[in-house]
C-alpha positions in Angstrom: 17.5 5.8 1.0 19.3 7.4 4.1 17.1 10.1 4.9 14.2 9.7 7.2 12.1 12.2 6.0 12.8 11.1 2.2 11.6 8.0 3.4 8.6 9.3 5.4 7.6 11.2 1.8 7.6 7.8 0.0 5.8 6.2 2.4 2.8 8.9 2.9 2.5 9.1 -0.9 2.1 5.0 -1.2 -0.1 5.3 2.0 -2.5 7.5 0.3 -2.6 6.1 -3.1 -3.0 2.5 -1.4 -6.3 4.4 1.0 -7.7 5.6 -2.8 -7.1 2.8 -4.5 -8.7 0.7 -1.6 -12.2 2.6 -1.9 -11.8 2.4 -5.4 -11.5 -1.5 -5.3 -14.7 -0.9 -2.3 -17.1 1.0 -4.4 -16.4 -1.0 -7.0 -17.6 -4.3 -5.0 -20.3 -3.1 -4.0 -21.2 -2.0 -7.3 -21.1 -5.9 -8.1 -23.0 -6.5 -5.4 -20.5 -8.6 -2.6 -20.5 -6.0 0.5 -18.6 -8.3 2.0 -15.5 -7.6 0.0 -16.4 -4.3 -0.1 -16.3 -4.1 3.5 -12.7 -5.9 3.6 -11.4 -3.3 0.9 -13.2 -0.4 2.9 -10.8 -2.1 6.1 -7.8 -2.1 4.2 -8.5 1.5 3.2 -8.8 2.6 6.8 -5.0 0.9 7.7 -3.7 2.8 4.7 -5.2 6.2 6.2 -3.9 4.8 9.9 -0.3 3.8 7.9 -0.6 7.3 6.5 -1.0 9.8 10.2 1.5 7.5 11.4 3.8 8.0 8.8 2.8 11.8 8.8 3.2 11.7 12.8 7.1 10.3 12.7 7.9 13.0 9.9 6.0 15.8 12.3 4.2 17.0 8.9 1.1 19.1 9.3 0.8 18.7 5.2 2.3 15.9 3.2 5.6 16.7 1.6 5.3 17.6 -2.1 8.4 15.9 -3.6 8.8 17.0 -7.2 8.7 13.4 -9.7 12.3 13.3 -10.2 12.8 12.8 -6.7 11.0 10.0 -6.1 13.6 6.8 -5.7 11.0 4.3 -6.5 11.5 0.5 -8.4 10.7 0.4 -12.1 10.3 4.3 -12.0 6.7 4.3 -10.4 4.4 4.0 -7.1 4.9 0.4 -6.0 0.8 0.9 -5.5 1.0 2.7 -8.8 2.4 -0.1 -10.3 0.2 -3.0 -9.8 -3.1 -0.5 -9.9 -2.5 -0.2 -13.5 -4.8 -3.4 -14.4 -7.8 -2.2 -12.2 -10.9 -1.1 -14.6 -15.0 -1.3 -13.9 -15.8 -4.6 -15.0 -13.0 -6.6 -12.6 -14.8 -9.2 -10.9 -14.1 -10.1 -7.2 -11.0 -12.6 -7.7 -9.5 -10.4 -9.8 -9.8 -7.3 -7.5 -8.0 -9.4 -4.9 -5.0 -10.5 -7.2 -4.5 -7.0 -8.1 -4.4 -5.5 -4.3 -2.3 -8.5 -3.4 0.3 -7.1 -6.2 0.1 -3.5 -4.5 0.8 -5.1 -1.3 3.4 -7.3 -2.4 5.1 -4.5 -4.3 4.8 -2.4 -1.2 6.5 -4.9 1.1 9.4 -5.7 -1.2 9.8 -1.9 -1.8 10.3 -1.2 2.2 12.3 -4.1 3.0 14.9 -2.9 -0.1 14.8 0.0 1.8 15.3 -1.9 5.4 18.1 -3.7 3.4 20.3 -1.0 1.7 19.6 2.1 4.0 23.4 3.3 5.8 20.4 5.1 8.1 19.8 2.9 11.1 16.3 4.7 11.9 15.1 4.4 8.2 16.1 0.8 8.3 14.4 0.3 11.5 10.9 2.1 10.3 11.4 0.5 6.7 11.7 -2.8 8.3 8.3 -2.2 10.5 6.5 -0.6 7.4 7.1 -3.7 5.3 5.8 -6.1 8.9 2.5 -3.9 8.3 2.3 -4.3 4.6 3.3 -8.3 5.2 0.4 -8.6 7.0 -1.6 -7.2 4.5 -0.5 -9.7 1.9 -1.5 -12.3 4.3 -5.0 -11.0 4.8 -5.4 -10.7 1.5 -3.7 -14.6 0.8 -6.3 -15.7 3.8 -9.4 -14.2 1.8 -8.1 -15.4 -1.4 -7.5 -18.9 -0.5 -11.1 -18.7 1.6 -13.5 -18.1 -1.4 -11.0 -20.8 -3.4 -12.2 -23.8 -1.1 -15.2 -22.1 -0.7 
């Protein structure tokens, strides 16, 4: 992916779905009754909206781009949040919930560093290579809480 504001389009469609599917994940914990993982999912929404004006910001976008399916260059053909959403339903319990935003985060780093790895653009592979340092630290958060509640 060479162009920046292809790139930019990817990334404030994976922003946004990764902001709904966080609140999904945070009403659905407090539905079950731990706030306190409700409040971490409720967090992790609120970077995906902050990922999302800052991607929105860079592209100088007063509406996201609408990008017709076809042109969408994403892995296996979907949303790398898309993807690993697919497993979330009302009855997940709290360990599961985790697992399955680690997998949206995973998917979301790997998907920007391919970009930061194959792009001939030298500002996409400079912006790919600081979205996927944002998302990295997401999957650490999230590898933090998870390995928390296991000793605890």
């Amino acid at each position: 992916m060479d162009d920046i504001h292809l790139f930019l389009a990817h990334a404030i469609h994976l922003e946004k779905e990764s902001a709904r599917r966080y609140e999904e994940l945070a009403t659905g914990m407090k539905t079950l009754g731990d706030p306190e993982v409700a409040d971490f999912f409720g967090q992790m929404a609120h970077y995906s909206r902050l990922h999302l004006a800052d991607a929105m910001a860079r592209g100088g976008f007063h509406h996201p781009p609408e990008l017709r399916a076809d042109e969408y260059a994403w892995p296996d053909g979907a949303s790398p949040e898309a993807a690993a959403w697919s497993g979330a339903d009302a009855f997940m319990d709290v360990p599961g919930a985790l697992a399955l935003a680690l997998d949206g985060e995973q998917r979301a780093c790997a998907f920007y560093r391919g970009i930061a790895e194959s792009s001939r653009n030298p500002n996409v592979r400079m912006m790919a290579r600081e979205f996927a340092e944002e998302e990295a630290d997401h999957v650490a958060q999230l590898e933090s809480r998870i390995d928390a509640r296991a000793k605890g």
